[in-house]
N, C-alpha and C positions, 0 to 999 in steps of 0.2 A: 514701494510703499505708496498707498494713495491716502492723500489728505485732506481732512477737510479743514478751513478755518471758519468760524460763526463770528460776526461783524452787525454792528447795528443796522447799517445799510453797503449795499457793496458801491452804491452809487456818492457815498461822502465822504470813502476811504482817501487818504492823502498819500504820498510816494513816501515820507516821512517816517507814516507810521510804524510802530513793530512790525505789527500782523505782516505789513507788507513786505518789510523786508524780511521775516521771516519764509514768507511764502516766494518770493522770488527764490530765495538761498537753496528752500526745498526744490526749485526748479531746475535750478543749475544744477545739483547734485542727481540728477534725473528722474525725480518721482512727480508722482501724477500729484498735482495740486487744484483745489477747488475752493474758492470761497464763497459765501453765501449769507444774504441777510438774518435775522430775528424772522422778519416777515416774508420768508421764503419757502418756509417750509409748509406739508402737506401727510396727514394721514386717511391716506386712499382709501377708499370702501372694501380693497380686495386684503388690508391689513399693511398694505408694505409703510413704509416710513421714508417719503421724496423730499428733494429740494429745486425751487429751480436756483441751478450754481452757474458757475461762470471759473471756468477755465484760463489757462495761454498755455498755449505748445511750449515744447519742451525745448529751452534754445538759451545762449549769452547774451541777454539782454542788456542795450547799450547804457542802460540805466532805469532806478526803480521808476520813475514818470512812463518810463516806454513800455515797463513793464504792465504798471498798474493801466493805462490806455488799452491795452490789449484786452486785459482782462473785463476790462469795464464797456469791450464794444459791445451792438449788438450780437456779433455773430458768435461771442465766445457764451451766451446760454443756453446749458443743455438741464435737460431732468435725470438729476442725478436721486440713485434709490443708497440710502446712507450703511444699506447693510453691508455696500459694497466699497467702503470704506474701512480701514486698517486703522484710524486715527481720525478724533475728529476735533477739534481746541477750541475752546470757547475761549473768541476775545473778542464778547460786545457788552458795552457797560449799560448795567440797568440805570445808572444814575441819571443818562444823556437821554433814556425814555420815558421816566418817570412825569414829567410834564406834557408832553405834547402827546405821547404813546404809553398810558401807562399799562395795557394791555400787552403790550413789548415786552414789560419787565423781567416776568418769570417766563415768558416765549419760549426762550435762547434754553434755560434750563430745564425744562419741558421736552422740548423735543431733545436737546441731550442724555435726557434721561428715558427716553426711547430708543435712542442710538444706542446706549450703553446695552441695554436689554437684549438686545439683539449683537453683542459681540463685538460693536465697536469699541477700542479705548479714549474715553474719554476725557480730557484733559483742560481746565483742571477736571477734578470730580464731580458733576452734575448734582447729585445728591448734596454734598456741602454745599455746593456754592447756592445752593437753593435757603440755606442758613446764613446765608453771607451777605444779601442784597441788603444790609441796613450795617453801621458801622457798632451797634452791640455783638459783633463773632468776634472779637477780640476782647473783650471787656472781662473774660472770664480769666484772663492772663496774667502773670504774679503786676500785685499793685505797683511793684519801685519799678519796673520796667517800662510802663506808660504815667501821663498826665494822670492826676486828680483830676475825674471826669463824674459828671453828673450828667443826666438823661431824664426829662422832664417835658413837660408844658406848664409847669404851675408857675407863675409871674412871681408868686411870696417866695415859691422855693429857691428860684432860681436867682433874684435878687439876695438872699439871705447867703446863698453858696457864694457867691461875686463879692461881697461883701468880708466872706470869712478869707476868701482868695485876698481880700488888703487890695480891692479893685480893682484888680488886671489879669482879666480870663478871655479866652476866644469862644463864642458863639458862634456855631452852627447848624446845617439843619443834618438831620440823623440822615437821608438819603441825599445824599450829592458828590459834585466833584469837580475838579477842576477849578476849585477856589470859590463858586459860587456858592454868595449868600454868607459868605463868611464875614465875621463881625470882629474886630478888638475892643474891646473895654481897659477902659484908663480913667484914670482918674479926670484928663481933659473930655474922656468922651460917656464918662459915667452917666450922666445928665439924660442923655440920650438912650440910657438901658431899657426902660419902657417901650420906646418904640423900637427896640432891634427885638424885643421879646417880642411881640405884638405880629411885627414883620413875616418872623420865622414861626412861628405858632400858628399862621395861615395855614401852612402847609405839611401840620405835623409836628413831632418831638423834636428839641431841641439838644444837641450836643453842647454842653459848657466845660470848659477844658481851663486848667490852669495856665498864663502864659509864662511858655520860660524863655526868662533872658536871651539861651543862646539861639533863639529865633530869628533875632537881629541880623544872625550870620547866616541864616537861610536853612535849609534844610537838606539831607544826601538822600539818596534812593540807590536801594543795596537792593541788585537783584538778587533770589535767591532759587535755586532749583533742585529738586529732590531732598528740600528741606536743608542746604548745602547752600555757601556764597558763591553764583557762578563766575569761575576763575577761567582766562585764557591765559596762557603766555605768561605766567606769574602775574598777571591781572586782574585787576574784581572789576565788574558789570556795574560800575558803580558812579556818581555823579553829585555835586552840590550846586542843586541850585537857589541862586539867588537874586533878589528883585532890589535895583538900585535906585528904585521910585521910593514915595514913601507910603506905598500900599502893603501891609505886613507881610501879606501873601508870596511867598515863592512858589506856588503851583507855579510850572510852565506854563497852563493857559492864561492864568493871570498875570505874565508879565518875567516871569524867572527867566534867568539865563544861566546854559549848563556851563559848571567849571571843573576843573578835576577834584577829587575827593580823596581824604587819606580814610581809610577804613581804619580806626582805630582798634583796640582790642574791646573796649565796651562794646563796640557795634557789633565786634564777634559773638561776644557773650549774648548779646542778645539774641541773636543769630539761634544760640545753641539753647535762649530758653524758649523760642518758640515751636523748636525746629519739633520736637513733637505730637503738637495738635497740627503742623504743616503735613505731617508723615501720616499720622491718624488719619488726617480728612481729606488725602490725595491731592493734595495741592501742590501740581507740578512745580510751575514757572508762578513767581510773586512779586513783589517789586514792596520789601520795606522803605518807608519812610522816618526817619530817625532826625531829631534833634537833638545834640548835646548828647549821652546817653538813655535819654527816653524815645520808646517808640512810639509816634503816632497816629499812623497808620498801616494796615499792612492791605496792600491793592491787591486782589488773589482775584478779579476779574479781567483787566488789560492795563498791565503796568507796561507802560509806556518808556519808551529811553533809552532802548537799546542802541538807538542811534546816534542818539547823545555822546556814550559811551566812544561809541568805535571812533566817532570822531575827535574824541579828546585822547585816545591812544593808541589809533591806530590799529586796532583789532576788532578783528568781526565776531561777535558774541553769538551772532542767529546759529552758526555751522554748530557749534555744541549742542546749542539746544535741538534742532534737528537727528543732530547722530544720535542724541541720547534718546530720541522718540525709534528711531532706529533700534535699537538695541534693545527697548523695550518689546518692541514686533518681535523679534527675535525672540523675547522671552517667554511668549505669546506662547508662541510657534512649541514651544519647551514645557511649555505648566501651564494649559489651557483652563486650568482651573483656577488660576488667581485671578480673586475680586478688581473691581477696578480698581478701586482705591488703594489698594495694597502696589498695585501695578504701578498707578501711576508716578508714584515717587518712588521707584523700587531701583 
């Protein structure tokens, strides 16, 4: 199988990340692996669809750092032509370009959806995820399973929502990630609503969300794939993190630390009321984010943790998700006429 991964930049990637240890995993198992920026791609004059990517030989590499070095020297960039890829995985988040790159944003999904055109499968589904760069893809979801969430710029409205909340709602901004720009409102910090409105209204629509209590305890991220919680070993892909500062936030980049997680049966349920617009819009691989029994967000561009994961139990989550791109070739190979998106979670 040859694979591609899509990455914001291949030069800021960490040994850490998913992608990475995905793509190594793909390596040991012996398939051709490629990764490649947002800004790396190229639509030639003679029609074809390139990338410059960046390889590493196929070998047991003594660790992901040695691995990701390889990949990342000069001498592993080649011009790779994308038709000639079997599989190609978006995992770059528009949230981390939206400031400095906003031209980056819909990049990744663009030339995905030229891949796709031409017989690659694409994963997740380029078409959705081109609906997905802003946190309204979910909002159309049954009400009792997420926050009381408003989506605004108007300072009256959004003061009067905060207000009907009994003043304690989280502000943030419609595109982002990683904790940033994220606001609490309380009662101690009500005072200050004006200027978090004002703040975030620079840059756009505002997300106000209701806070719930069980935030305090952090937050879990339940991966999920083919619309399914991915299980090894009688295990879920799964993690609670929490931030023992007094910054609300458990995003990992802001400060969370992963713990083990019990998957309860609400977080099943949940599971099972999203899993069909998951199936609909071909969204392979996802990473829910669940507090208490509400979900609050669902990351279907690069949910992150599977590393988290394997180190709190000891099992490698990447080998599944790989076999199961496998099996999809395969099916390829079987019913050359199923749509991507059918494919992808199939």
């Amino acid at each position: 199988m040859k694979l591609g991964f899509v990455v914001n930049r291949v030069a800021t990637e960490q040994p850490g990340y998913t992608t990475t240890r995905l793509a190594m995993t793909a390596t040991r198992m012996g398939h051709e692996v490629w990764l490649m920026g947002v800004d790396d791609f190229a639509h030639d004059p003679d029609g074809s669809v390139t990338a410059s990517a960046r390889t590493a030989p196929a070998k047991n590499y003594r660790s992901l750092k040695a691995y990701l070095d390889k990949v990342q020297s000069d001498e592993a960039v080649e011009r790779l032509v994308l038709d000639e890829l079997d599989v190609l995985m978006m995992r770059n988040d528009p949230a981390e370009d939206a400031t400095d790159r906003p031209w980056a944003v819909t990049s990744g999904v663009l030339f995905g959806q030229l891949a796709m055109s031409r017989g690659v499968l694409v994963v997740n589904d380029p078409t959705s995820l081109a609906d997905a760069v802003n946190q309204t893809y979910f909002q159309p979801s049954p009400e009792h399973v997420r926050p009381r969430t408003m989506i605004s710029r108007d300072a009256q409205a959004i003061t009067s929502f905060v207000e009907e909340l009994k003043g304690s709602a989280v502000l943030k901004p419609l595109q982002g990630s990683g904790g940033a720009g994220v606001f609490l409102v309380s009662a101690k910090e009500s005072p200050n609503l004006n200027q978090m409105i004002e703040a975030l209204s620079r840059d756009g629509y505002i997300v106000v969300q209701e806070y719930l209590a069980a935030a305090k305890d952090g937050d879990t991220r339940l991966f999920v794939m083919n619309g399914r919680p991915l299980e090894r070993d009688g295990q879920y892909a799964a993690f609670r993190r929490i931030n023992d500062s007094t910054d609300m936030r458990s995003n990992m980049h802001a400060g969370g630390e992963a713990h083990p997680a019990k998957v309860t049966d609400e977080m099943l349920h949940l599971v099972d009321l999203v899993r069909p617009k998951l199936i609909e819009d071909g969204m392979f691989l996802v990473g829910l984010d669940i507090v208490g029994d509400k979900l609050m967000e669902v990351n279907v561009f690069s949910p992150g943790g599977l590393g988290s994961s394997e180190h709190l139990y000891e099992v490698d989550f990447t080998q599944p998700v790989i076999e199961d791109l496998e099996r999809k070739i395969e099916l390829r190979h079987s019913y050359p006429d199923l749509g991507n998106a059918r494919l992808a979670t199939l």
